[in-house]
MDAnalysis code that builds the backbone (N, CA, C; Angstrom):
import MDAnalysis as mda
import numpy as np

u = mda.Universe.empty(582, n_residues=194, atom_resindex=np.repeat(np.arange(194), 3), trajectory=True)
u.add_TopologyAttr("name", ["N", "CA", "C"] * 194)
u.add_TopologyAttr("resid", np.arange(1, 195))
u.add_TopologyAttr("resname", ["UNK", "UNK", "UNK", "UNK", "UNK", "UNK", "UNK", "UNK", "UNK", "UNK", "UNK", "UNK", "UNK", "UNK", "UNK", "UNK", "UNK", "UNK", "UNK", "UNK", "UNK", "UNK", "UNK", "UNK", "UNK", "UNK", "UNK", "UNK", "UNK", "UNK", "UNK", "UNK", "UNK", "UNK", "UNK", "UNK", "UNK", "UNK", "UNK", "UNK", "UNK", "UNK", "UNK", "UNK", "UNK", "UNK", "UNK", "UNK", "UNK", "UNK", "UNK", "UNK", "UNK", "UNK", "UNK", "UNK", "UNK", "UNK", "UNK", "UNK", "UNK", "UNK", "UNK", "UNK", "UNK", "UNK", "UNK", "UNK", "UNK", "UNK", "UNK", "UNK", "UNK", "UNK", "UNK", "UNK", "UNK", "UNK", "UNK", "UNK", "UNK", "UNK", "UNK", "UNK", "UNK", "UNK", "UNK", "UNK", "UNK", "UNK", "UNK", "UNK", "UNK", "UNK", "UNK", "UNK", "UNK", "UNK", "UNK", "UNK", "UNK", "UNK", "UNK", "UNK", "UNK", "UNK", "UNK", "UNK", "UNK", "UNK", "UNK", "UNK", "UNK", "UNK", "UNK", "UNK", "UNK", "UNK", "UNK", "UNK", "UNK", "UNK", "UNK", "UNK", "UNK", "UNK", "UNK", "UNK", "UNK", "UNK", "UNK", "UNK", "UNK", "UNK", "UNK", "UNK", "UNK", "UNK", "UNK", "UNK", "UNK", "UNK", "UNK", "UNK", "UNK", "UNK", "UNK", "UNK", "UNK", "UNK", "UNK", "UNK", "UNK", "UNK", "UNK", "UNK", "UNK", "UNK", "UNK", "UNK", "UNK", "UNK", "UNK", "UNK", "UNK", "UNK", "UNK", "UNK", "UNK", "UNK", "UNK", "UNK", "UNK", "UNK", "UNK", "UNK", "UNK", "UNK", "UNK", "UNK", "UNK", "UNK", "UNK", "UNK", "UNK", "UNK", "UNK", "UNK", "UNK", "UNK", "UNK", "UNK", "UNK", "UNK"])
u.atoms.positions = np.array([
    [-5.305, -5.344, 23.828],
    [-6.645, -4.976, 23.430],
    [-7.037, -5.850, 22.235],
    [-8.556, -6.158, 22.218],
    [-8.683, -7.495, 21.008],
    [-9.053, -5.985, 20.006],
    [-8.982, -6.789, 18.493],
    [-9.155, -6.226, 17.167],
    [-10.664, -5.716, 17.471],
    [-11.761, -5.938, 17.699],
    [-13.078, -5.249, 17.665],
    [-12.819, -4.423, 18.511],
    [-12.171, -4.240, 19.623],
    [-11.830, -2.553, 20.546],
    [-11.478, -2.038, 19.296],
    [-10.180, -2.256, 19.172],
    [-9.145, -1.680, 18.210],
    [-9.889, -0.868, 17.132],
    [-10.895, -1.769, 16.369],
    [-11.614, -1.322, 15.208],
    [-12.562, -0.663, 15.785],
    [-13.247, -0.772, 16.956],
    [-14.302, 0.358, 17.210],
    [-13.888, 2.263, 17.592],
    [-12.102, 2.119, 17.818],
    [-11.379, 3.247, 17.874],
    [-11.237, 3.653, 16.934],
    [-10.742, 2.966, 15.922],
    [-10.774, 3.503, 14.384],
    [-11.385, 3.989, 13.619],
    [-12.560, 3.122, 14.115],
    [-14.010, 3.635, 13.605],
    [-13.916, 5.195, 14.069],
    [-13.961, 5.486, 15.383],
    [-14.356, 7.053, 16.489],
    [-13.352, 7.392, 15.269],
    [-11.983, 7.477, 15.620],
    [-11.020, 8.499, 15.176],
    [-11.383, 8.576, 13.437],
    [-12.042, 7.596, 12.826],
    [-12.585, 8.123, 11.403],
    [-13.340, 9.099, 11.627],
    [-14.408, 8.702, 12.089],
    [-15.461, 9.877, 12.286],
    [-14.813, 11.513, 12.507],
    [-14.076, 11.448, 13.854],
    [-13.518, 12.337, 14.110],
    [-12.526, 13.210, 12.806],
    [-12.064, 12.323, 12.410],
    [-11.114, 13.049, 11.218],
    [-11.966, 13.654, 10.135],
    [-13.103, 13.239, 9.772],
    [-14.139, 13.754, 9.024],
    [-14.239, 15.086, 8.914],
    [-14.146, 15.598, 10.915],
    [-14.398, 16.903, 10.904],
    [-13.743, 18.167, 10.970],
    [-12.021, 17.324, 10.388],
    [-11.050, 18.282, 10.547],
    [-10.429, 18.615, 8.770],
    [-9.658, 19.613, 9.120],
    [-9.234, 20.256, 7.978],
    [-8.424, 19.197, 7.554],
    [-8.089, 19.210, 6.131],
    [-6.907, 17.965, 5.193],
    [-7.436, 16.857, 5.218],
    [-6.001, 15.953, 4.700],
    [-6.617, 15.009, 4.163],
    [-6.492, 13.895, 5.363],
    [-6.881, 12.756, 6.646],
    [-6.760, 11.794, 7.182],
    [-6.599, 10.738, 6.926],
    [-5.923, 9.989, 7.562],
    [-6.121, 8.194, 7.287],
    [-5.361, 7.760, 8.618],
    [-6.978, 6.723, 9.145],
    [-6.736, 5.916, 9.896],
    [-5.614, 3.645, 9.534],
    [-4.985, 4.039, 10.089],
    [-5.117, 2.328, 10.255],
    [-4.688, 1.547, 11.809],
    [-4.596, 0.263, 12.225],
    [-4.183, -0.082, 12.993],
    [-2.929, -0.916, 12.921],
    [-1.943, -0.244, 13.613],
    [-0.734, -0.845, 13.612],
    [-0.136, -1.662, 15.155],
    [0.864, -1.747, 14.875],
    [1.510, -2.084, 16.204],
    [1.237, -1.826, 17.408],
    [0.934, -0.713, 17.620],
    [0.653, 0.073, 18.816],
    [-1.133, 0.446, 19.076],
    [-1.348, 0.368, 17.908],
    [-2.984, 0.272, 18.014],
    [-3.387, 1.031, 16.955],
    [-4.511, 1.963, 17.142],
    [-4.922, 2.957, 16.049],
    [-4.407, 3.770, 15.594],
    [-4.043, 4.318, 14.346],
    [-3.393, 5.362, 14.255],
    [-4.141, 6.357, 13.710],
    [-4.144, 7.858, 14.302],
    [-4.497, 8.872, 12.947],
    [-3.563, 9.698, 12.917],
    [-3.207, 9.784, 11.511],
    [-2.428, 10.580, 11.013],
    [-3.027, 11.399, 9.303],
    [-2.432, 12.401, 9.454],
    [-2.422, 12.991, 8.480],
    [-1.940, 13.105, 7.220],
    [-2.766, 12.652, 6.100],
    [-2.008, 12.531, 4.812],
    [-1.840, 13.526, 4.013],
    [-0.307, 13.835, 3.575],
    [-0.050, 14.904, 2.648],
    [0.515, 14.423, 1.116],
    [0.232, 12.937, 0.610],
    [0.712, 12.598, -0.777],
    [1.076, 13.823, -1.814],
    [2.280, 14.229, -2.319],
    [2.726, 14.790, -3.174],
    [2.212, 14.526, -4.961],
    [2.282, 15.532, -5.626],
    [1.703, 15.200, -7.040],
    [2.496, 14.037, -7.461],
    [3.833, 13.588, -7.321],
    [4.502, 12.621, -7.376],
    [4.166, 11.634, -6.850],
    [4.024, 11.164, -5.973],
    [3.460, 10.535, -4.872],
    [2.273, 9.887, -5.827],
    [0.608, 10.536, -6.426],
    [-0.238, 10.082, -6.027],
    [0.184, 9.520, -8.374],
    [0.769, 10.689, -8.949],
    [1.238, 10.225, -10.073],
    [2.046, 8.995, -9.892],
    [2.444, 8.511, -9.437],
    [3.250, 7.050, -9.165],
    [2.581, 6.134, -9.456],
    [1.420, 6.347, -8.025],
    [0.415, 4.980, -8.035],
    [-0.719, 4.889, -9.161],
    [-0.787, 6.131, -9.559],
    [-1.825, 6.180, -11.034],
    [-1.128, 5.727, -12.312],
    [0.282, 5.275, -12.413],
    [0.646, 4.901, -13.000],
    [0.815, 3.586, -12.823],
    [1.240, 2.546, -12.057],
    [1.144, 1.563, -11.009],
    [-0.167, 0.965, -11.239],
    [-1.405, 1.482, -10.932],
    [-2.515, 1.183, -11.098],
    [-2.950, 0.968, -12.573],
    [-2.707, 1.674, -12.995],
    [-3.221, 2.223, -14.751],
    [-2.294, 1.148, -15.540],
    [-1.180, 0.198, -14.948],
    [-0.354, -0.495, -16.022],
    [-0.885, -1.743, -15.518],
    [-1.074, -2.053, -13.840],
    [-1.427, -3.454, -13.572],
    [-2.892, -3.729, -14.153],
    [-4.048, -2.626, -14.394],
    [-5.312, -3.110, -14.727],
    [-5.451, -3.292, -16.125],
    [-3.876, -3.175, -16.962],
    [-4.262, -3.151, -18.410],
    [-4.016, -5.011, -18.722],
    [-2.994, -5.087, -17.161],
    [-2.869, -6.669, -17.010],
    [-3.367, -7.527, -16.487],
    [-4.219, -7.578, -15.313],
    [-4.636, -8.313, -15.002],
    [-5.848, -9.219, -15.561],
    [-6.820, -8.854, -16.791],
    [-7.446, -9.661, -17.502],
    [-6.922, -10.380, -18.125],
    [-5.352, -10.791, -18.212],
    [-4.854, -12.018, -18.883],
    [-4.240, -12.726, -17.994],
    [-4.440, -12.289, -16.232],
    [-3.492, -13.263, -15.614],
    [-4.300, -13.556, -14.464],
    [-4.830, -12.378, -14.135],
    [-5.982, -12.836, -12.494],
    [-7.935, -12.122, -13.362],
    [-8.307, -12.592, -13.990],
    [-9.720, -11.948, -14.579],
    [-10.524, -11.714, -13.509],
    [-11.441, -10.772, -13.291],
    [-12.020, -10.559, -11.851],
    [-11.206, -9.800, -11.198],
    [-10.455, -9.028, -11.698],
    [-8.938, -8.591, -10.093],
    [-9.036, -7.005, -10.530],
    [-8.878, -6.229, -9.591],
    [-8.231, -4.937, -9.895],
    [-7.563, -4.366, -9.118],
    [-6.639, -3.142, -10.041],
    [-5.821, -2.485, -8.495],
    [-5.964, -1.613, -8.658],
    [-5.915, -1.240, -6.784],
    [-7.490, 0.176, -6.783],
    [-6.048, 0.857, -5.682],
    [-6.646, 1.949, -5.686],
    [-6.023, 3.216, -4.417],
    [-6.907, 3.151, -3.415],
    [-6.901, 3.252, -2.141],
    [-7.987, 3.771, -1.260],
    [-8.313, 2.519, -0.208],
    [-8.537, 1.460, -0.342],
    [-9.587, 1.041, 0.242],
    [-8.970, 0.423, 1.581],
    [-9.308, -0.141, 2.488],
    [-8.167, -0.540, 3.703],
    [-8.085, -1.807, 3.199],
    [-7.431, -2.237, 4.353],
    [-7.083, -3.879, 4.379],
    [-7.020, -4.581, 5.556],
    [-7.504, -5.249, 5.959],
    [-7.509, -5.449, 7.617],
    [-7.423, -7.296, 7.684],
    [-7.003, -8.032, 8.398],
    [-6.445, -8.930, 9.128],
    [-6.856, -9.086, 10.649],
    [-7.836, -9.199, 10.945],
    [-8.139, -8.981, 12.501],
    [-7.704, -10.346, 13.396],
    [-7.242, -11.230, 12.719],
    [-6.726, -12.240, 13.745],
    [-5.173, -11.757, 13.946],
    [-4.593, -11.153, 13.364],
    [-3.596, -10.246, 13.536],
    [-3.448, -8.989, 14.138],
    [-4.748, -8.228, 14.298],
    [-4.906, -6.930, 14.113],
    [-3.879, -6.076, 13.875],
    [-4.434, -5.870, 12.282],
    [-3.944, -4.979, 11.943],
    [-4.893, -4.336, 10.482],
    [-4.921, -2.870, 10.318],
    [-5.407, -2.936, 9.513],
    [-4.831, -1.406, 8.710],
    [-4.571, -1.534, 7.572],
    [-3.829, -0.756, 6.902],
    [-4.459, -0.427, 5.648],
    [-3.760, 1.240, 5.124],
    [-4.571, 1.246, 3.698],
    [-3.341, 1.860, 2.718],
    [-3.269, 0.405, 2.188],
    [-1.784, 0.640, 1.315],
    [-2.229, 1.384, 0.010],
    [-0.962, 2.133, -0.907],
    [-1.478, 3.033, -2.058],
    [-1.967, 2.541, -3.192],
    [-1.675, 1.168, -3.194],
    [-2.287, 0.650, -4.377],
    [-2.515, -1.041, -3.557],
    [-3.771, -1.467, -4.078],
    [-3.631, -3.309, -3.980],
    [-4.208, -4.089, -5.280],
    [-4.388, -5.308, -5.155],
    [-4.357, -5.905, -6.492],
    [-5.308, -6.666, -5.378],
    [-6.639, -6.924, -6.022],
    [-8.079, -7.110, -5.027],
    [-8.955, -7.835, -6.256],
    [-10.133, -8.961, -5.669],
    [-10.949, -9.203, -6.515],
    [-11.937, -7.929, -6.521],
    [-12.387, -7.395, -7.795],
    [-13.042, -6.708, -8.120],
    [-14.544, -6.519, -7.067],
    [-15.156, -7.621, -6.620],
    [-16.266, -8.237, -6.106],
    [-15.760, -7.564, -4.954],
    [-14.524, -7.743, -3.894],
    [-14.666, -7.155, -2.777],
    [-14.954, -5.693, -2.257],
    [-15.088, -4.935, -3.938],
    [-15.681, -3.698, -3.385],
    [-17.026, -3.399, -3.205],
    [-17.389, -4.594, -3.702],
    [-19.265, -4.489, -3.286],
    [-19.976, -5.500, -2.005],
    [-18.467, -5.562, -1.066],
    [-19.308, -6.377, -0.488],
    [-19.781, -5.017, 0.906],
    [-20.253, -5.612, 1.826],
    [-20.733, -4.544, 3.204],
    [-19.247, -4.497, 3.974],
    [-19.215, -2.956, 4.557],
    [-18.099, -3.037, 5.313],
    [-17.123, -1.995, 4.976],
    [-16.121, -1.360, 6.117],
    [-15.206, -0.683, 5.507],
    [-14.197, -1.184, 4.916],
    [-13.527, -2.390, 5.703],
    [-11.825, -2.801, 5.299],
    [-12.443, -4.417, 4.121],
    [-11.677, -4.113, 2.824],
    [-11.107, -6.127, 2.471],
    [-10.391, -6.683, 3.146],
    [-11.183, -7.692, 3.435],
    [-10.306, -9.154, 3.845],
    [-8.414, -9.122, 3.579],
    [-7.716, -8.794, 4.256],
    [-6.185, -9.254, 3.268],
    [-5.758, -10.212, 3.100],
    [-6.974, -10.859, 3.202],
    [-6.367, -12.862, 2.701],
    [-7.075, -12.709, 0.963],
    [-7.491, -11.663, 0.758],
    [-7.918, -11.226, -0.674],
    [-7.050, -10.541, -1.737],
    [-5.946, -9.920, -0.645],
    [-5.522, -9.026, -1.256],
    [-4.014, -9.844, -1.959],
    [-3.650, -9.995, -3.396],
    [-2.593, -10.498, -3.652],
    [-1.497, -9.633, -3.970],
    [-1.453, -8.097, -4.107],
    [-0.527, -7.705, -4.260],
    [-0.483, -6.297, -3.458],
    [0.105, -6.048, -2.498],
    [0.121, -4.503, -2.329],
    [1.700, -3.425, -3.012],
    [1.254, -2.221, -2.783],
    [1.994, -1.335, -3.476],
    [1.932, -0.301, -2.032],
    [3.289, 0.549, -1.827],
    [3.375, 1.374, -1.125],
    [4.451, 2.310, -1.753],
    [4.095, 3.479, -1.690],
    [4.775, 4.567, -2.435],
    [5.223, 5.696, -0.979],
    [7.123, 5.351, -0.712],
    [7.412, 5.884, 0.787],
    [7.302, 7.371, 0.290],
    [7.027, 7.857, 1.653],
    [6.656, 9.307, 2.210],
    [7.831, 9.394, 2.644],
    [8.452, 10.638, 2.075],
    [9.661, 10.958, 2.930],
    [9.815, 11.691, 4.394],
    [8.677, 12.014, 5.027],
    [7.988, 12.216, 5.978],
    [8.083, 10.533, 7.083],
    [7.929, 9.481, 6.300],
    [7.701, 8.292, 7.217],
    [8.178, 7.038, 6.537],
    [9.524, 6.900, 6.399],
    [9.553, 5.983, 5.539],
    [9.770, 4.714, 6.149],
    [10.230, 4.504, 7.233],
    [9.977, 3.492, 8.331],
    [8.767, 2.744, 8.156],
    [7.787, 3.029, 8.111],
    [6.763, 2.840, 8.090],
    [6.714, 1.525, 6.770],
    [6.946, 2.012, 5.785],
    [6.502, 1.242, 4.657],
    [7.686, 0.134, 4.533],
    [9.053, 0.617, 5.280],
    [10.554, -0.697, 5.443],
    [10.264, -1.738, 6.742],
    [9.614, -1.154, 7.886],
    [9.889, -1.376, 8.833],
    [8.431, -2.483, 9.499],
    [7.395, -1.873, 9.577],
    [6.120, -2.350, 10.221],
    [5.340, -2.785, 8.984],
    [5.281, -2.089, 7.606],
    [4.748, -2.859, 6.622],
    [4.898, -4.098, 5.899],
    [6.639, -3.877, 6.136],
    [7.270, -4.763, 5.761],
    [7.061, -6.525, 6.432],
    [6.929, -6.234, 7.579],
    [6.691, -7.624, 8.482],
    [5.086, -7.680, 8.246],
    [4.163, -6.846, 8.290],
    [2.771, -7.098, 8.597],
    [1.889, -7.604, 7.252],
    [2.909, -6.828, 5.790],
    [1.816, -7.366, 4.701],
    [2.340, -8.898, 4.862],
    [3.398, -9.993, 4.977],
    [3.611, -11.482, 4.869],
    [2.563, -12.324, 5.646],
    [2.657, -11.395, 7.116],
    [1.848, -11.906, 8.369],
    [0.351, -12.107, 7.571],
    [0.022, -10.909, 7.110],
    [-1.195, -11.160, 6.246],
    [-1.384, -12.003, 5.112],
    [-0.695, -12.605, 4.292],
    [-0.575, -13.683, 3.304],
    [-0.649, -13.104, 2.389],
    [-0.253, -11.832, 2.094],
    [-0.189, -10.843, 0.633],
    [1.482, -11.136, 0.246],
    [1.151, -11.895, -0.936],
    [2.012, -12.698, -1.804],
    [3.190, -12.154, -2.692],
    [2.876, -10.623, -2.835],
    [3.390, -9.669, -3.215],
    [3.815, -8.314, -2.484],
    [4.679, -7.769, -2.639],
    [5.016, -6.148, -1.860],
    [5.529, -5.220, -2.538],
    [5.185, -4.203, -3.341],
    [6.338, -3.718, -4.111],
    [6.521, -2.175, -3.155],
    [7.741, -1.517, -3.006],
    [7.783, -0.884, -2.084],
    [8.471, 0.506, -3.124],
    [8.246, 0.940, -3.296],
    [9.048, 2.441, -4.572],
    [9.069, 3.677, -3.936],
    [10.492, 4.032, -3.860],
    [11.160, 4.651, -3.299],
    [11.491, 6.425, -4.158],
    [10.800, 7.307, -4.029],
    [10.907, 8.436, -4.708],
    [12.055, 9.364, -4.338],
    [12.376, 8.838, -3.280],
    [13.308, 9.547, -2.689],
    [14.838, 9.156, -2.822],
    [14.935, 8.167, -3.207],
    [16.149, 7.125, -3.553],
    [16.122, 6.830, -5.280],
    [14.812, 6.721, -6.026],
    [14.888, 6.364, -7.028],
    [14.835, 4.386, -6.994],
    [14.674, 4.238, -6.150],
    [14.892, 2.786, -6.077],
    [13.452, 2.138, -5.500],
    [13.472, 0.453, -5.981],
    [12.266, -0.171, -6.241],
    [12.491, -1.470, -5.373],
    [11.387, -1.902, -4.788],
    [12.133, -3.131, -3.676],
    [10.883, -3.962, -4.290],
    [11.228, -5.376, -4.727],
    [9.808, -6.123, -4.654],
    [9.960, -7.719, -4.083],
    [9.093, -7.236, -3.047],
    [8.868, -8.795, -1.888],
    [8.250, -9.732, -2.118],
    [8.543, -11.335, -2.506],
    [8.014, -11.858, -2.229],
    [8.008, -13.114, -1.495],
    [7.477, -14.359, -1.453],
    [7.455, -15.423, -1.096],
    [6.841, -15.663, 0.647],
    [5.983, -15.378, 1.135],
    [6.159, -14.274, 2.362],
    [5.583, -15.734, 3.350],
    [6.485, -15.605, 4.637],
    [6.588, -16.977, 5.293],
    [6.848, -15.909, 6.806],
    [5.794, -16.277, 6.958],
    [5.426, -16.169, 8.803],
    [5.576, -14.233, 8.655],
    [6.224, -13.823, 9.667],
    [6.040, -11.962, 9.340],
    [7.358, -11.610, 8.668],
    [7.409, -12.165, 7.410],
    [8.830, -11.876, 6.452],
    [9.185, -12.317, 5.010],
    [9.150, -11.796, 4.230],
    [9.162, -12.093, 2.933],
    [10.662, -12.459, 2.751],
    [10.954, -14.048, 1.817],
    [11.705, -14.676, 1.635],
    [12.923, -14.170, 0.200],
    [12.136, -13.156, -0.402],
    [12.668, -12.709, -1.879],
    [12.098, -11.734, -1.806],
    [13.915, -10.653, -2.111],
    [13.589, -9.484, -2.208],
    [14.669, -9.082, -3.422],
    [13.598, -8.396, -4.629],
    [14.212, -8.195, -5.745],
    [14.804, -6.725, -5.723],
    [15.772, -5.793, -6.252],
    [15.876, -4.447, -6.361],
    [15.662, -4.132, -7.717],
    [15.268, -2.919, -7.716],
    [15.181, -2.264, -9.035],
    [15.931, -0.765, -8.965],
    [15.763, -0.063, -9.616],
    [15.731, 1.246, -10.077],
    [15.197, 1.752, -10.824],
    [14.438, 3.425, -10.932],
    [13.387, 3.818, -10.975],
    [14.111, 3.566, -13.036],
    [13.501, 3.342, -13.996],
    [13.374, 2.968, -15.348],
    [13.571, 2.020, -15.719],
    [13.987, 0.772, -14.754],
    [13.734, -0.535, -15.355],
    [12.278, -0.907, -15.427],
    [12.618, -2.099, -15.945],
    [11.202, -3.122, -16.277],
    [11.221, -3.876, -15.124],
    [10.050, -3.712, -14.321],
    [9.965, -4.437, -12.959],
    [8.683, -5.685, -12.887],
    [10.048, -6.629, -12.394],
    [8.337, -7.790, -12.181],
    [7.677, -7.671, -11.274],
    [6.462, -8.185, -11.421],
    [6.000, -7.823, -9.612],
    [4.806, -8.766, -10.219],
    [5.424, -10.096, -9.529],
    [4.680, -11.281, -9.530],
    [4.523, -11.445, -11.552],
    [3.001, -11.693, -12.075],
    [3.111, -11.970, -12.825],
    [3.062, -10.894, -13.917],
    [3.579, -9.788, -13.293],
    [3.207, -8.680, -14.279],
    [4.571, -8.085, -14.535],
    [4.304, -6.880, -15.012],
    [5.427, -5.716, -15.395],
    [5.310, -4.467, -15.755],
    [6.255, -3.591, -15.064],
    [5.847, -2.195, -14.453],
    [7.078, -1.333, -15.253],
    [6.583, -0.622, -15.957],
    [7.985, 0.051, -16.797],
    [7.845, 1.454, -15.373],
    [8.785, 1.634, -15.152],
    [8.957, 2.767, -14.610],
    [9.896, 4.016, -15.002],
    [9.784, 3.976, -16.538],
    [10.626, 5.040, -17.041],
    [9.925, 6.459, -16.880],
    [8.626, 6.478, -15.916],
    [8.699, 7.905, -16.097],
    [7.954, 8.270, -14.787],
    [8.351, 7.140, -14.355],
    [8.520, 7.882, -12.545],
    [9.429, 8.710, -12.376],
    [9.376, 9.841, -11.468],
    [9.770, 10.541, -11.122],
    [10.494, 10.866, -9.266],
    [11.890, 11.230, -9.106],
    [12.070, 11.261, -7.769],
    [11.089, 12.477, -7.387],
    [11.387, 12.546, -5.810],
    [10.618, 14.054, -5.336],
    [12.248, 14.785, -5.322],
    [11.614, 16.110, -5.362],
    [12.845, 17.076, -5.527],
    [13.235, 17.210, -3.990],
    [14.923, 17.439, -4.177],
    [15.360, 17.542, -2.858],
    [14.906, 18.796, -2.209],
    [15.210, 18.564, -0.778],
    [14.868, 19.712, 0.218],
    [15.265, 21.123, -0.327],
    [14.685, 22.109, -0.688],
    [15.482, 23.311, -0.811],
    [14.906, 23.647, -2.438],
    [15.163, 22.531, -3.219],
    [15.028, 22.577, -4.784],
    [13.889, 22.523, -5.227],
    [13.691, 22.972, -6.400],
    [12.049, 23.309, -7.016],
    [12.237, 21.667, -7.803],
    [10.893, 22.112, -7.684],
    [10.371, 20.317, -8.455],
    [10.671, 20.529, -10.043],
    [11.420, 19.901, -10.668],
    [11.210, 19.908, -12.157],
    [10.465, 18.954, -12.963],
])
């Protein structure tokens, strides 16, 4: 199926999700459209507000014009694919242009914060599709492990350098740096969140 089918399904199943209870998010993956249901944890969405809140205190000394936002998609249609990662590092300008998804030949850094619900997802199909897209950066943070993956150099559907961290180091991620001393894991199955 070409990417304008693809995206005109996405489109329906947006609409459609509009009119249901919780929270939705469409993207197109491998298999085509997806809708699924998003349940981000207070951990979860505290991650990327932290993530977000440290890269925008940086990027006026390294990319001016740039921000990193939550929310918006990202789409690649000579690839089709189109995804809406938890954080990206975007020219500021592409949120005013017409349209739902940015360009991801715009996008220089994405961020994905795994769901322990789907974590495949962010190792497995994200992993090959943000390079395919020419997003130069990947940082992948792991709440469930405590551990920090950051991709880069990204050549055909595969990133060439892959750094590890753990959740309170000082993490590079490209030209920046991400203290993560007060990220937090999610609490195990059974256990109350502290």
């Amino acid at each position: 199926m070409d990417y304008a089918k693809m995206r005109a399904i996405a489109e329906e199943l947006g609409a459609y999700a509009e009119q249901l209870e919780g929270s939705w998010s469409v993207e197109i993956g491998p298999s085509g459209p997806i809708l699924a249901m998003m349940c981000p944890s207070k951990r979860h969405e505290g991650t990327v507000r932290r993530i977000r809140n440290q890269l925008n205190e940086q990027l006026p000394g390294t990319h001016p014009g740039y921000t990193c936002e939550n929310g918006p998609e990202i789409e690649h249609p000579s690839i089709g694919r189109m995804r809406r990662p938890d954080a990206v590092v975007i020219p500021e300008s592409a949120l005013d242009e017409e349209g739902l998804a940015v360009d991801a030949t715009q996008v220089i850094a994405a961020v994905e914060i795994v769901s322990p619900s789907n974590p495949e997802n962010d190792y497995g199909a994200k992993l090959s599709e943000y390079p395919a897209m020419g997003i130069d950066h990947y940082m992948i943070v792991d709440p469930r492990t405590g551990t920090i993956e950051v991709h880069t150099e990204p050549c055909g559907n595969r990133y060439q350098r892959k750094e590890p961290y753990i959740f309170g180091d000082q993490v590079a991620l490209g030209p920046w740096t991400v203290d993560t001393s007060a990220f937090r894991r999610y609490a195990k199955p059974g256990q109350a969140a502290g």
